[in-house]
C-alpha positions in Angstrom: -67.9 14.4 15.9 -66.1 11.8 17.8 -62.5 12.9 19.7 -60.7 10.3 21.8 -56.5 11.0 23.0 -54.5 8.5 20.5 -50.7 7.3 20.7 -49.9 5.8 17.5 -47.1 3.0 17.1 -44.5 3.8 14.3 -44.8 0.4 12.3 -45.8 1.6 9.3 -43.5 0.3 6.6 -43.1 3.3 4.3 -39.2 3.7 4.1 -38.3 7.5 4.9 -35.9 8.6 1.5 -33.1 10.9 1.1 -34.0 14.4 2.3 -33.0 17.8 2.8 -32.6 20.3 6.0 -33.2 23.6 6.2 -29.7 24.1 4.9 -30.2 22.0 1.7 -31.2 23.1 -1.4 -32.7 20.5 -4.0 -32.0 20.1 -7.7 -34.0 16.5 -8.5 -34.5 17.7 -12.2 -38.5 17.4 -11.3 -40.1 20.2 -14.1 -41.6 23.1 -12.5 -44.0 25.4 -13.9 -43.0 29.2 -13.4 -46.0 31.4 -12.2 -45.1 35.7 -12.1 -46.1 37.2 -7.9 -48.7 39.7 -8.4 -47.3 41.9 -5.3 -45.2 41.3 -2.3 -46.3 42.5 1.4 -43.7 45.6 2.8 -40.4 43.8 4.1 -39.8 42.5 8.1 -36.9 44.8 8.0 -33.7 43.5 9.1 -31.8 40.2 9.1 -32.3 36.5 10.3 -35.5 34.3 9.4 -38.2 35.8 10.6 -41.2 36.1 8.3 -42.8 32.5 8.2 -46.9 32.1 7.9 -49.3 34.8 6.4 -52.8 34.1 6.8 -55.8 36.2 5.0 -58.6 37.4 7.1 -61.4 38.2 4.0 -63.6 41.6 5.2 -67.0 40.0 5.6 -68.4 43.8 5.3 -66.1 44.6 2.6 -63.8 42.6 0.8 -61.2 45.4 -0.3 -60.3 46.1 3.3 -59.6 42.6 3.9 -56.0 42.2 5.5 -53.1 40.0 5.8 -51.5 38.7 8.8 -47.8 37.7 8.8 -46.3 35.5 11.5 -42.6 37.2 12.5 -41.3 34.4 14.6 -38.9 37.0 16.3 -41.0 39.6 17.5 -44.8 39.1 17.0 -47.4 39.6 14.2 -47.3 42.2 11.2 -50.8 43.2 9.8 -50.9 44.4 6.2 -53.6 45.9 3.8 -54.5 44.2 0.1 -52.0 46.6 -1.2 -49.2 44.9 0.9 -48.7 47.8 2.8 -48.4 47.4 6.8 -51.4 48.6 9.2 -50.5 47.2 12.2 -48.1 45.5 14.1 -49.0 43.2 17.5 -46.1 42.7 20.1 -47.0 39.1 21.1 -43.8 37.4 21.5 -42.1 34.8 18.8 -45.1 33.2 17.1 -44.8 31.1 14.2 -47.7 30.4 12.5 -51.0 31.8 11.8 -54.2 30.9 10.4 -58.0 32.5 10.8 -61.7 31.0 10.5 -64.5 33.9 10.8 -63.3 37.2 12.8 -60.7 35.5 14.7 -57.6 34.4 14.2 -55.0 32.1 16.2 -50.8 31.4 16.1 -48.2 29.2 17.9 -46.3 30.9 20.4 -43.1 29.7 21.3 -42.1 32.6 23.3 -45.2 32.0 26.0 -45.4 28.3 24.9 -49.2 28.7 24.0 -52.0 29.4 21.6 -52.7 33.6 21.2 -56.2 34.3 19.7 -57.0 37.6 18.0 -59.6 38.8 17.4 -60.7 40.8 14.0 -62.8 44.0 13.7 -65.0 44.3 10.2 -65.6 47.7 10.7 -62.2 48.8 11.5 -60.1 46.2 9.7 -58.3 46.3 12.8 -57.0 43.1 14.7 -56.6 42.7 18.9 -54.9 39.9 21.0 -57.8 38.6 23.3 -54.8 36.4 25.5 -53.1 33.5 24.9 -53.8 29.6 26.1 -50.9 27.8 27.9 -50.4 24.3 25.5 -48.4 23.0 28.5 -45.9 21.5 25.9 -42.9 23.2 24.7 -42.4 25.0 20.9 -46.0 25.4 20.0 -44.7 25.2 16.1 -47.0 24.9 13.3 -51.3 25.9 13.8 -54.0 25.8 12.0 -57.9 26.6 12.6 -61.0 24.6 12.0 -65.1 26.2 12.6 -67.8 23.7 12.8 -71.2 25.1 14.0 -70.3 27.1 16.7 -67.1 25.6 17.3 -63.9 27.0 17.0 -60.8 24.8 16.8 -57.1 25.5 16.8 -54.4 22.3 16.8 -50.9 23.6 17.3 -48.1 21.2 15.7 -45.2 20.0 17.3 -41.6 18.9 16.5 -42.2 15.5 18.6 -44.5 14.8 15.8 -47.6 15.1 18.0 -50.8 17.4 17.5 -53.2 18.8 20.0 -57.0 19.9 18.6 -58.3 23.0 21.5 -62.1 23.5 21.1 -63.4 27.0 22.1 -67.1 27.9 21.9 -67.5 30.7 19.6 -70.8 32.1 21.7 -68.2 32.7 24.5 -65.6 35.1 22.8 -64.2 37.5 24.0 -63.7 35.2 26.9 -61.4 32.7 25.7 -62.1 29.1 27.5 -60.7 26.4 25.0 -60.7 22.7 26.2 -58.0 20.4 25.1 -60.0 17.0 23.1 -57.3 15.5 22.0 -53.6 14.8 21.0 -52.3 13.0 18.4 -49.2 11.4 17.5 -49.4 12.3 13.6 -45.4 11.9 13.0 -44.1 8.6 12.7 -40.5 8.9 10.7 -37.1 10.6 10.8 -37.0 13.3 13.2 -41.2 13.4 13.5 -41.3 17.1 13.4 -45.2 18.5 12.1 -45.5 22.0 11.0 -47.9 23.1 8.7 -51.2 21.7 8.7 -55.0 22.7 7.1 -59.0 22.1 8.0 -60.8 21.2 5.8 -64.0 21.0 7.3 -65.9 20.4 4.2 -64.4 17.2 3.9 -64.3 16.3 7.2 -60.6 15.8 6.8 -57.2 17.8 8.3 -54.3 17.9 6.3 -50.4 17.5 8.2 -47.1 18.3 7.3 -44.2 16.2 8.7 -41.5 17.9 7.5 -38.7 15.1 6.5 -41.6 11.9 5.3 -45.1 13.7 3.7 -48.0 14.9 4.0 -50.6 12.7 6.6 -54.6 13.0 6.2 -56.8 12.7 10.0 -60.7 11.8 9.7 -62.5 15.1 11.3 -65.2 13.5 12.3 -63.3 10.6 14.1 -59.6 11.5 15.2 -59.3 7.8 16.8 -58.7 6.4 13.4 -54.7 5.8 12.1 -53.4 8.9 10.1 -53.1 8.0 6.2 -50.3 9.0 3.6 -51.2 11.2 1.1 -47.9 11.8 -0.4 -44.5 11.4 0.8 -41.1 12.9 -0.2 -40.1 9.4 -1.6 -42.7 9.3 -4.4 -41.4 11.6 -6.7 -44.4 13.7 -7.4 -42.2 16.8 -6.3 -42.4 16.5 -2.7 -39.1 17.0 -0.9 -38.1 18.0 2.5 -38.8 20.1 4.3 -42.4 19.9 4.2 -43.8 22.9 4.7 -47.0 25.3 4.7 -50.0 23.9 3.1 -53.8 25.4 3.0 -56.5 24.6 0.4 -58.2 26.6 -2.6 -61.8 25.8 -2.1 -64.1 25.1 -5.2 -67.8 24.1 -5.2 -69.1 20.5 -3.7 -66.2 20.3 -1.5 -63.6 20.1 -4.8 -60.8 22.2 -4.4 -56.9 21.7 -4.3 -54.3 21.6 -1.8 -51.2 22.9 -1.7 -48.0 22.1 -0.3 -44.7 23.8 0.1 -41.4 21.5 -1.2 -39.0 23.9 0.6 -35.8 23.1 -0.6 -36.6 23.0 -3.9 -38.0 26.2 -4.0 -41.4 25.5 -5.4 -45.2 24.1 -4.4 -47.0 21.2 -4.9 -50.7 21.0 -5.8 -53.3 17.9 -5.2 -56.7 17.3 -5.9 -58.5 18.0 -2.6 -60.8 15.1 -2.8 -59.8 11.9 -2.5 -57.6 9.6 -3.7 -55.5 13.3 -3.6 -54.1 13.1 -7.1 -51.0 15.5 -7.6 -52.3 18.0 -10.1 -48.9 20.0 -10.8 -45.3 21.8 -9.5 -44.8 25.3 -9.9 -42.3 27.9 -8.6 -43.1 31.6 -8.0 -40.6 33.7 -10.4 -40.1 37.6 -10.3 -42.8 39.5 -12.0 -43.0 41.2 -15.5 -41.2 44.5 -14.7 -38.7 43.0 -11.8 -40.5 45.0 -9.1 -41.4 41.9 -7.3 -38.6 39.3 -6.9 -38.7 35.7 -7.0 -39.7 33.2 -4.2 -37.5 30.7 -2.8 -37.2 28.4 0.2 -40.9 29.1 1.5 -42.2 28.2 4.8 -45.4 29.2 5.8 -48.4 29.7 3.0 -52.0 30.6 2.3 -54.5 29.9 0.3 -58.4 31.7 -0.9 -60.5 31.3 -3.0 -62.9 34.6 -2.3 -63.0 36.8 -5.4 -61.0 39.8 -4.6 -60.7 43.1 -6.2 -58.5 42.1 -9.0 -58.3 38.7 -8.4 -61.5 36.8 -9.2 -60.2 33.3 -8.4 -58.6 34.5 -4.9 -54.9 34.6 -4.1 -51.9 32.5 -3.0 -49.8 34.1 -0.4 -46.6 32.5 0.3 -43.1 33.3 2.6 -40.7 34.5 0.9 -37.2 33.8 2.6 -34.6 36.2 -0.2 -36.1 39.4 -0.8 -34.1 39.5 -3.0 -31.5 38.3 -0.4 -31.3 35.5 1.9 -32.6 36.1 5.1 -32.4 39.9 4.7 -35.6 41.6 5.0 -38.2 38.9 4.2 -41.7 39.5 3.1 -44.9 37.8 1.5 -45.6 37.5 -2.0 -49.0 37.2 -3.2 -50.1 35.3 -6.5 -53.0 35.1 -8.6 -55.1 31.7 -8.4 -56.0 32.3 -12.3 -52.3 32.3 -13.3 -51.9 29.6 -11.4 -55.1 27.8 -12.9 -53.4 28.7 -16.2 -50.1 27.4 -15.8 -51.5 24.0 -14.6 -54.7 23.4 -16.8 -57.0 23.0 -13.2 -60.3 23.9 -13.9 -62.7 23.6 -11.1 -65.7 26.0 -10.5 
């Protein structure tokens, strides 16, 4: 792999449209396609926005006691079993996002402006905070986490539209010793700010969220070369601001699909992995049969798996939930079956 430090003008003559805060909610008349949540994660009690990333960590020893990890961006990081119910809770400060390769697991901190790596035990699907990494920037935002060989990588996002890529040596852990190889300026329009972002080390490619313009696309195996648009909010494909969480449902010969939270309108967006990154389909996340799991609106932070698990042989999409059933009042994760998902859309890759 090649890693140089690159600044990146912001001449690119893509025109930024119309979008939506935080605040906004969008009705653009775009079709969704309703998919039922299988089960929901035990609420964050209490008010505010606070749930915001869940990550799954699959049980290498045993997949049924494979666990989800839920970023509370007020307090620290919930752990819950595949039944939604909580196992563990780490008091690490305000981190934001989360994501895992292998046994260990990394988030933003804003609290301690840094990096905290956990690490995951098989045996006793238990997770520990091994320390955290000073970024030396402030608002660590979004994360995400990238193993090649023996090479662990983590690249916080930032809300000056700039991305860092740590590399720690795997053989080293416990002992945390990450190097800083780059920093990238991957924003480039409105207010720049990057959240959500996804490896895909498959493809040699990482995916990046800038909240108010698209989705960007960096070359893994050479980070000097220009970020390219995959899809921005102007296209009409069902992107809208803010950009959100994204991850990727991994198929065989490095097919798969990526998905992308449209947060103000309430629903996702789904690509073909490989390139040229055709949209595939929209859907929202609706209540299920009975009404014991509510519907899903306005979601930050989401993950995707393709690992069979018990019940759900085409893996699972876990996304934030910010009503539960109210806004900002007890927030939680909602989990979804790929197959219905596969269903609703027609995809149909091995």
């Amino acid at each position: 792999m090649k890693f140089s430090t690159l600044a990146l003008s912001t001449t690119s003559a893509l025109l930024l449209a119309a979008c939506a805060t935080d605040d906004v909610w969008v009705d653009d008349g775009i079709p969704a396609t309703p998919v039922a949540a299988s089960f929901e994660t035990a609420p964050m009690i209490g008010f505010g926005d606070r749930a915001d990333d869940p990550a799954l960590w699959v049980n290498p020893a045993n997949v049924s006691n494979s666990l989800i990890l839920g970023t509370n961006k007020d307090e620290g990081l919930h752990v819950y079993d595949l039944s939604g119910a909580e196992t563990q809770f780490l008091d690490v400060g305000a981190v934001n996002n989360v994501d895992v390769r292998a046994n260990i697991a990394v988030a933003s901190n804003d609290e301690t402006r840094s990096i905290s790596w956990f690490s995951i035990d098989a045996e006793t699907a238990s997770v520990t905070h091994l320390g955290d990494t000073p970024t030396q920037k402030d608002e660590p935002y979004g994360i995400c986490a990238g193993l090649v060989g023996s090479t662990y990588y983590a690249m916080p996002t930032y809300k000056d539209g700039k991305a860092q890529i740590w590399a720690q040596d795997m053989s080293s852990l416990p002992t945390l010793a990450p190097e800083l190889i780059a920093e990238i300026q991957v924003g480039q329009f409105g207010q720049l700010q990057l959240e959500g972002c996804v490896f895909d080390e498959t493809n040699s490619q990482i995916f990046v969220g800038e909240e108010e313009h698209g989705v960007w696309k960096l070359d893994l195996n050479d980070l000097s070369i220009a970020p390219v648009t995959i899809d921005t909010i102007a296209a009409a494909n069902g992107l809208v601001a803010d950009v959100e969480g994204m991850d990727i449902w991994e198929g065989e010969n490095g097919e798969g699909y990526l998905v992308v939270s449209a947060q103000a309108a309430n629903r996702f967006v789904v690509y073909d992995l490989q390139a040229p990154h055709a949209p595939r389909g929209i859907f929202t996340v609706t209540a299920n049969a009975d009404g014991s799991v509510d519907a899903v609106t306005h979601t930050d932070g989401l993950d995707v798996n393709s690992t069979p698990l018990p019940g759900y042989p085409r893996g699972v999409l876990i996304v934030q939930d910010d009503a539960n059933p109210t806004s900002e009042v007890d927030q939680n994760f909602k989990v979804v079956d790929w197959t219905a998902i596969e269903a609703a859309l027609g995809l149909s890759l091995n």
